[in-house]
ROROKE-955328 format. One record per residue: x, y, z of N, C-alpha, C in turn. Coordinates in steps of 0.2 Angstrom, whole numbers, plus 5000, padded with zeros to 4 digits. Example, Ala and Ser with C-alpha at 12.3 -4.5 7.8 and 13.67 -1.06 7.14 Angstrom:
BEGIN
506649725039506249785039506649845039/506449895035506849955036506450005039/
END
This chain:
BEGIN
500449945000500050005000500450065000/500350114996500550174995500650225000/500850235005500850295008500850355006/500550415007500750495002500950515010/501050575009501350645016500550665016/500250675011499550725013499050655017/499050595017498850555022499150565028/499850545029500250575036500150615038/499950665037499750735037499050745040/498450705039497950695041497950655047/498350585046498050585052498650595059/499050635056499550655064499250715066/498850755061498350805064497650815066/497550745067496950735072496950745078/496250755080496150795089496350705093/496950745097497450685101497250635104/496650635104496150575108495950535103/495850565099495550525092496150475090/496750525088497150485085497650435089/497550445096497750375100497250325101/496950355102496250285103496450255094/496250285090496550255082497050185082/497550225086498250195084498350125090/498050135095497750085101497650035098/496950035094496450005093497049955086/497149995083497549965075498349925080/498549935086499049895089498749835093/498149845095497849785100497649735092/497349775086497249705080497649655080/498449705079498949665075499349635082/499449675086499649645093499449655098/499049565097498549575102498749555111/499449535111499649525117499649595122/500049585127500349625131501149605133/501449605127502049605126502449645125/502849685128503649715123504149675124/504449715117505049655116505649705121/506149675124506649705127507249695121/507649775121508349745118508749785121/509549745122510049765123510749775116/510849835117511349875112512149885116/512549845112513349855114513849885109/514049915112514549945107515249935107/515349885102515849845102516349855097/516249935094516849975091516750055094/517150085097516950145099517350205095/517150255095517450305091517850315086/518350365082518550365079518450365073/517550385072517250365064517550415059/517450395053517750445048517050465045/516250445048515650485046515850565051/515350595047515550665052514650675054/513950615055513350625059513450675064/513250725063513050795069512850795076/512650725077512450715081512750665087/513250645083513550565088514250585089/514350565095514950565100515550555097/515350515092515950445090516350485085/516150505081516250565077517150585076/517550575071518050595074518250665071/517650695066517550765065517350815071/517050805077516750805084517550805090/517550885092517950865098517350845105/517450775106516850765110517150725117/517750735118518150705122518050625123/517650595120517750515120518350485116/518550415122519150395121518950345115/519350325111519250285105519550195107/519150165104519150085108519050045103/519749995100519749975095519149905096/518949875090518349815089518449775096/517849765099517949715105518149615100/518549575105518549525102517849485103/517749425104517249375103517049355111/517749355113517749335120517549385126/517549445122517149495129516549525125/516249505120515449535118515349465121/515349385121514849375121514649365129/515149385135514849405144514349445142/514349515139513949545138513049535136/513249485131512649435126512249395131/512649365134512549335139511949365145/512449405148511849455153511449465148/511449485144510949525142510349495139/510349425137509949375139509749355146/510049355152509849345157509649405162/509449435158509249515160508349505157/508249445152507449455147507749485140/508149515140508149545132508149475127/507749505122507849445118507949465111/508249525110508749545106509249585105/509749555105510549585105510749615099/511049675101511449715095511949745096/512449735090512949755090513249815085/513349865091513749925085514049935084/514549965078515149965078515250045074/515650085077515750165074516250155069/515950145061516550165058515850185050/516450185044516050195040515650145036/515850075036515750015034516149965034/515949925030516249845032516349835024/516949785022516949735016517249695018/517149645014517349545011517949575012/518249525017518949515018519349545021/518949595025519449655031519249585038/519949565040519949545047519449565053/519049645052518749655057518149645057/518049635049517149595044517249535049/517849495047518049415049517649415056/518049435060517949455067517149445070/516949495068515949535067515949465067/516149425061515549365057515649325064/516249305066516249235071515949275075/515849315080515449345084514749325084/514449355078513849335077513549275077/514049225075513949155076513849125082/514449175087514349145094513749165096/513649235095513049255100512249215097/512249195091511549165088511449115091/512249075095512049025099511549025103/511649075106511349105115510449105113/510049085107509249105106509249165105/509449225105509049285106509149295100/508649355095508949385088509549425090/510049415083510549445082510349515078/510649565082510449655074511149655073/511149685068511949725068511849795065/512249845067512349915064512949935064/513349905056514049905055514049975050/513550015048513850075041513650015036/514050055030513550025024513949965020/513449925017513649875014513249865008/513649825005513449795000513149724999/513149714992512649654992513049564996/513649584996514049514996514249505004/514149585007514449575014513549575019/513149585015512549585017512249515017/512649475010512449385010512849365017/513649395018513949345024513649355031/513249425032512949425039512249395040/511849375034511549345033511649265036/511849235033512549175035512549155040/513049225043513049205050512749215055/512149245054511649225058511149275062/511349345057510949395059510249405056/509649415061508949425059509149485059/509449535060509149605059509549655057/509549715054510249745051509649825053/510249875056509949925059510349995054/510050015052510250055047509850125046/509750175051509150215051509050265047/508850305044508750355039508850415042/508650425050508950505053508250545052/508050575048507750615045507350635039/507050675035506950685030507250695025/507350675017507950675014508050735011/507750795013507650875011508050895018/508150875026508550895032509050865029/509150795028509850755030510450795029/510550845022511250875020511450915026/510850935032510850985036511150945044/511250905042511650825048512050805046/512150775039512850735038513050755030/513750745030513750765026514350725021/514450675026515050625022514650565019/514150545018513750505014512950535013/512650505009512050535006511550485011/510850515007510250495010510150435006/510350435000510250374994510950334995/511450364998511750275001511450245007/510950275009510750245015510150205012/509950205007509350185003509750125001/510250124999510750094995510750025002/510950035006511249985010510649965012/509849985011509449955016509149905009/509349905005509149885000509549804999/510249805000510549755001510349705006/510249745011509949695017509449655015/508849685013508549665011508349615006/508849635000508949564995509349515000/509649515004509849465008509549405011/508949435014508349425016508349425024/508749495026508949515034507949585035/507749575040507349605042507849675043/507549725041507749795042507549835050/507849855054507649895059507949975056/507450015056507550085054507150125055/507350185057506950245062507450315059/507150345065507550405063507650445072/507750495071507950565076507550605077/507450605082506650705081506950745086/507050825087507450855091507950895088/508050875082508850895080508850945075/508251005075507951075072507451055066/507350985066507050975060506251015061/505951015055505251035056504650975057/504150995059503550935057503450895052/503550945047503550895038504350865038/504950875039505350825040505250755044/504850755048504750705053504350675049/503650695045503350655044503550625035/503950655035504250645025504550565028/504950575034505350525035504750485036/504150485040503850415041503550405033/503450445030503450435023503750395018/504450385019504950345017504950275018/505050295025504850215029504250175028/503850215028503250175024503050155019/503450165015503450135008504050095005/504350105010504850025008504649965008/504849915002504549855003505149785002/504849775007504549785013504549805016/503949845023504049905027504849865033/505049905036505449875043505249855046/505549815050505249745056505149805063/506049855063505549885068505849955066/505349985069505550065068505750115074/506350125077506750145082506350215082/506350255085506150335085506450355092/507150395090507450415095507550505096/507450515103507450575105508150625103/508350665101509350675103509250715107/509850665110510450675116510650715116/511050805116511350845113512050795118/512550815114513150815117513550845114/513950885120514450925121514950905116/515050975110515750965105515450925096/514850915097514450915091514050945089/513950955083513751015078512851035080/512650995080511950985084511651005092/512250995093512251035105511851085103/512051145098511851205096510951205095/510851145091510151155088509651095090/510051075096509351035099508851055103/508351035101507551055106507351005106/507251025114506750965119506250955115/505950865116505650855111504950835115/504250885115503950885118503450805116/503450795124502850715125502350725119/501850775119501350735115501350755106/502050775106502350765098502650715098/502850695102503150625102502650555103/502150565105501550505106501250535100/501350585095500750595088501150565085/501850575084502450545080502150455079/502250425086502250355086501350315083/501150375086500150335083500250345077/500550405072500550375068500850345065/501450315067501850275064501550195065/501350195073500850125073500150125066/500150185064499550185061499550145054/500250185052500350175043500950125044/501350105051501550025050501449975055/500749945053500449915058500949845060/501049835056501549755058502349775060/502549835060503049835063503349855070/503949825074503949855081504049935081/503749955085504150045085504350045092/504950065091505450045098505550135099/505550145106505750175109506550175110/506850215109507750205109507950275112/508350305111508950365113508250425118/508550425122508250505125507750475131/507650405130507250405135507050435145/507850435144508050455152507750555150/507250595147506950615147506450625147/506050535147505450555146505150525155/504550555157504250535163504150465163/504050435168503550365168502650345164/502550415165501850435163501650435153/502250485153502550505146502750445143/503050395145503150315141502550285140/502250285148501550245148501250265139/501050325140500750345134500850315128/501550325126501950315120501650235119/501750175124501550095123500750125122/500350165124499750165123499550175114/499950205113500050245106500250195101/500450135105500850105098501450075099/501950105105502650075105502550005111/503049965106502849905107503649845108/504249925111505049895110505349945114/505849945116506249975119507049945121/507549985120508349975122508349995129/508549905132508649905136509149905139/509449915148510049925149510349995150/511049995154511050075158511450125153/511650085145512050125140511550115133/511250185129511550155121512050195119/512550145115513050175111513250215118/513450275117513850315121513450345125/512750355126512150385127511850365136/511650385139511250355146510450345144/510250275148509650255148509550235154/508750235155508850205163508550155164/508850155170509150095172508650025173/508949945173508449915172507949885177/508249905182507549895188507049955187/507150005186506750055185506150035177/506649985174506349985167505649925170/505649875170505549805174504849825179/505149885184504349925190503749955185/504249985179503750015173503249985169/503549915168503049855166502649825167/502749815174502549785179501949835180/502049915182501649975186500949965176/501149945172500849945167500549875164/500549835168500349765166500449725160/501249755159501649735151501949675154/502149645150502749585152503249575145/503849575147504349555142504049505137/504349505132504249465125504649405125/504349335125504849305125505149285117/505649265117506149255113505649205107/505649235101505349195097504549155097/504049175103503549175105503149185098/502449165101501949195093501949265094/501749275100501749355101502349395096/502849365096503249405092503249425084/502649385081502449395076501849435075/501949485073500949535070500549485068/499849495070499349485069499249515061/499149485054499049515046498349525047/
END
């Protein structure tokens, strides 16, 4: 199905009550459980990117005083994989800060045996390596990753206004690949980062017309952080543009997760409650993303509980939408 901006536009401008009850009711069809899925993100290459995103710490164009931390080996992501399974998450991700990956670089190598270890453990495998092509997208496929995280940011009219060392269409490029591989896509974007309304919703524009749409669609708050280009032009990103955001996202992508991710340690208990009312049905779990604070997991855990959620188990029916 076709998404246009002038139906985005309709129904993220509906009277608020309308449009959550809407998005409610279109997440209780498809997901009819009272499950979220829990997930844990590691970052297992830290800074030194040669991307210059406006936004991220890692940045080696960014004086952002983070120390730079070559590829973790096999042997100390998978203690991490580990907990983080025995924590409830039931899906693990691994990032890595550079600009991409090719066939035959030892650090490709590396990722692949990793991957293989941690697919042992049941949980889904994501990975967010920068961009690839069609042959490095078959080997992660391979070895044993269900999901490849590759976000879009933004609208493709903002993006020149964030990055400016790759295009909007190599990110098209690399989601494309995944795809042909036959890796589920998780991809989202950023809100906070001066963009306007119609960038926010051109982006669920985009998203919505991929085919296939994404498994899940991240929607993160920005962090500002001190020494990137963005500290300057972040605004607080109010709750109920953030709950219009998500209903319509559950609207026009009913079968996929929409995950709650970056910023949370801004949002109220009450303000989250809302967002799962709306539609979000995922979240990163755990007391770091990437470089970022989240809070923390007993806090996370009294919230589901105070909400009568319960964690997603690993590969359950729950974890597939209702068609």
């Amino acid at each position: 199905m076709n998404v246009t901006y002038a139906q985005l536009e309709e129904i993220y401008d509906r009277p608020f009550f309308e449009l959550i009850e809407e998005s409610h009711r279109v997440h209780k069809k498809h997901w009819p459980g009272s499950e979220v899925q829990l997930c844990t993100l590691l970052n297992i290459k830290t800074g030194a990117c040669s991307e210059d995103c406006g936004y991220c710490s890692q940045s080696a164009h960014h004086n952002t005083g983070l120390k730079p931390e070559p590829l973790m080996p096999v042997e100390e992501i998978l203690p991490h994989a580990q907990a983080a399974r025995d924590n409830g998450a039931t899906r693990f991700c691994m990032g890595a800060a550079w600009k991409g990956v090719r066939e035959g670089d030892r650090r490709f190598d590396s990722v692949l045996e990793s991957i293989r270890e941690v697919s042992k453990l049941g949980m889904e495998v994501c990975v967010t390596l920068g961009h690839l092509n069609d042959s490095e997208a078959k080997k992660l496929k391979e070895a044993g990753v269900t999901a490849y995280n590759h976000n879009i940011d933004t609208s493709p009219e903002y993006y020149p206004q964030v990055i400016s060392t790759h295009t909007f269409d190599d990110r098209l490029a690399t989601i494309g690949a995944v795809q042909r591989a036959g890796m589920s896509v998780c991809c989202g974007g950023i809100i906070g980062m001066g963009e306007t309304r119609r960038d926010r919703l051109r982006m669920l524009e985009v998203l919505a017309n991929l085919n296939p749409p994404p498994e899940s669609v991240p929607i993160n708050c920005l962090v500002p952080v001190a020494g990137t280009p963005l500290e300057s032009r972040a605004e607080p990103v109010k709750i109920f543009e953030l709950v219009r955001l998500i209903a319509t996202a559950r609207i026009v992508l009913p079968l996929s997760k929409v995950r709650l991710s970056a910023g949370r340690t801004s949002l109220t208990q009450e303000g989250q409650a809302l967002c799962f009312f709306a539609g979000a049905n995922s979240f990163f779990y755990g007391d770091k993303l990437l470089t970022t604070p989240n809070p923390g997991e007993n806090e996370d855990m009294e919230l589901l509980a105070a909400l009568d959620l319960q964690p997603l188990e690993p590969y359950s029916p729950a974890s597939v939408p209702v068609s």
